[in-house]
N, C-alpha and C positions, 0 to 999 in steps of 0.2 A: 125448175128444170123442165125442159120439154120432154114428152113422150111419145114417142110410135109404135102406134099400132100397126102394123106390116099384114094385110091379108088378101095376100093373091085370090081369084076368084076359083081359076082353074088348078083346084086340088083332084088328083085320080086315085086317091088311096082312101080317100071318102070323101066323094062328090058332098059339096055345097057346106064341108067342115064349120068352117068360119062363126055363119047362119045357123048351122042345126039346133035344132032345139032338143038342148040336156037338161033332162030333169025338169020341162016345161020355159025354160028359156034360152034364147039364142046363145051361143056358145060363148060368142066375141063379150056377150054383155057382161061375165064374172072378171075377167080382166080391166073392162070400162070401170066395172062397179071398186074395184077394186085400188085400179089408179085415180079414181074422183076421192078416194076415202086418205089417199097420199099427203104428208105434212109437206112433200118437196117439191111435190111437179105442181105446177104453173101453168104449163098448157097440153091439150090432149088432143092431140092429130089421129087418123087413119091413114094409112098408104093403102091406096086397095085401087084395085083394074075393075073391080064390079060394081056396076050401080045397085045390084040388090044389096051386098053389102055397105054400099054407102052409107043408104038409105037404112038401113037396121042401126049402122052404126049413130046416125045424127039424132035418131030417133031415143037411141039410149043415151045423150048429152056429146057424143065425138065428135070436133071438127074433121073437115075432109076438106080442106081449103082448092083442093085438083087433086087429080084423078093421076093415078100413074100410068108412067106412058108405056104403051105395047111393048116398047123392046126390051124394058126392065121386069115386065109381068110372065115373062114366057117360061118354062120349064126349064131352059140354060140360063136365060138372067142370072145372077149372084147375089145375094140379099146387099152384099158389100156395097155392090155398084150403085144400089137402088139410094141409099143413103149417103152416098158420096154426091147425088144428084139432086138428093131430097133437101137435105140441111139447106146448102144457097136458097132454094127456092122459096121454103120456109120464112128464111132472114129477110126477104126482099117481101114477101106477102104480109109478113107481122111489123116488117120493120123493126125486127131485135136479134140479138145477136144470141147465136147460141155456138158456144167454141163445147161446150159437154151437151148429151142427151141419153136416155136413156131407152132399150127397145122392148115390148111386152107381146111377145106373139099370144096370141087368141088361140092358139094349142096349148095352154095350161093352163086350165082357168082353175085350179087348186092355187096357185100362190097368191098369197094374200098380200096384202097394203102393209103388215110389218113388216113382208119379204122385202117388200119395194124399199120402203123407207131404209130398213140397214144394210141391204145394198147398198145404196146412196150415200148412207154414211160412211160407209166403209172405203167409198170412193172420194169424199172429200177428206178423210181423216189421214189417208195414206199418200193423196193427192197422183193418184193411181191411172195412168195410160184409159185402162179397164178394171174393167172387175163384171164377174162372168158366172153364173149362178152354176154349180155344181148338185149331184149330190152320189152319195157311196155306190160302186157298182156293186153288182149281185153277185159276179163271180171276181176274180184274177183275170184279171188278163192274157196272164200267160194258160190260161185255159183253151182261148181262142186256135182254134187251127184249119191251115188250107186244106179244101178238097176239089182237087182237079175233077176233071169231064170223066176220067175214071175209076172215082169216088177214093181213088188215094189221099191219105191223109198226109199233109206234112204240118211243120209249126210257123209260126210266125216272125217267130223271136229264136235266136241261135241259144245255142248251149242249155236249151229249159232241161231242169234235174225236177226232177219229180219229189216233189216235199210237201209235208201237209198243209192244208190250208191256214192254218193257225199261225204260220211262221211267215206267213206272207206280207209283205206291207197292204195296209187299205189302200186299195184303187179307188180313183172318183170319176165321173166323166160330167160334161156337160150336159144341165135337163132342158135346157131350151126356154127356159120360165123368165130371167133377166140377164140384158146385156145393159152397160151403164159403159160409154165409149167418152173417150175426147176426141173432138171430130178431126182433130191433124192425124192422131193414129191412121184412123183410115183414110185420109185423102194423102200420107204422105206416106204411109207405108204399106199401104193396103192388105192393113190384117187384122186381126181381132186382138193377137197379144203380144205382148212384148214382156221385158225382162219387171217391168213395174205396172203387171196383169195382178188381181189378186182374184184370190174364189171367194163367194159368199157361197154357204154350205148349207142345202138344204134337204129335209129330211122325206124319203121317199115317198109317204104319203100324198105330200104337195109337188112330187117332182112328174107326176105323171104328163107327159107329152101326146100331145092325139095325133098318129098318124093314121089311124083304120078302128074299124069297126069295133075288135075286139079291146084298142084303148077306148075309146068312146064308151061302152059297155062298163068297163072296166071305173074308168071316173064317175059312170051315172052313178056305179055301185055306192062309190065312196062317199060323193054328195049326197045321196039318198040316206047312208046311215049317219052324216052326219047330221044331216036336218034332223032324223029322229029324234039322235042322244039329248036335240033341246027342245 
């Protein structure tokens, strides 16, 4: 199966993410390390607007066969788009076909090569549109509520009754860790799920997402005690 690596250059919520070095190695590289250690993927792409990133990434075993183009790498771009443009490009540079692929953003580098592979299974065994890495949210949902310009609270959701949390169904949300698509889903319906979506469910430890500082901080913590316990 192929894999992409998706890493914009120009991140604002912590310049130069991708690249940074956590826990003394570049961020992108636990993801690399992680899809090389895969029983299913076959080939390891980068999609990236940076040549510093390129250049980190080829360094640590990733092809980067071209460079994404400006209009996909911008702040509006949609990851969607990027992939609808990628895949042809891919098939015509390797010469193979790939009708599935799977995506691994370089903002979790906590999920591991088992996550990869039973994803993957989960998506050949179901023979699944997608399947889309979850894990438990922290709170309800119906927790969530609007505050207007003057700090009036309203809710989100009609009719919320106030009941304990215990009586609530588990919420999950999406961690960002693994997308595993059929590439018609998005070139023919341009979305991520349809009615034969499954979740692969993972457990919050490994679901940490780096947008800023304080997640960064936050995963060096975790890497660092986990290095210890061995």
């Amino acid at each position: 199966m192929l894999a992409i690596i998706p890493a914009r250059g120009g991140s604002k919520g912590l310049p130069g993410k991708n690249i940074k070095l956590l826990n003394s190695k570049p961020m992108i590289a636990y993801t690399i390390e992680a899809a090389q250690k895969s029983r299913f993927i076959t080939r390891l792409v980068c999609s990236t607007d940076s040549s510093d990133i390129a250049e980190v990434a080829k360094k640590n075993g990733t092809e980067v066969p071209f460079m994404r183009p400006n209009e996909l790498a911008s702040d509006t771009a949609l990851a969607i788009d990027n992939y609808i443009d990628a895949i042809p490009r891919y098939e015509r540079f390797y010469n193979e076909k790939y009708d599935s692929f799977i995506v691994l953003q370089p903002t979790s580098p906590l999920r591991t090569e088992q996550d990869i592979d039973k994803a993957i299974q989960l998506f050949n065994t179901t023979n699944a549109d997608s399947v889309i890495s979850f894990t438990e949210s922290n709170h309800p949902p119906f927790w969530i509520k609007r505050i207007d310009s003057n700090l009036k609270i309203s809710d989100y959701f009609n009719n919320v009754k106030e009941i304990n949390r215990q009586e609530l169904p588990k919420a999950y949300m999406p961690n960002g860790a693994i997308f595993v698509f059929k590439y018609s889903l998005l070139k023919e319906q341009r979305t991520y799920y349809s009615d034969k979506t499954f979740a692969y469910i993972m457990p919050r430890e490994r679901s940490i997402d780096i947008d800023n500082i304080i997640d960064f901080k936050f995963a060096e913590f975790l890497i660092r005690g986990k290095n210890e316990r061995y």
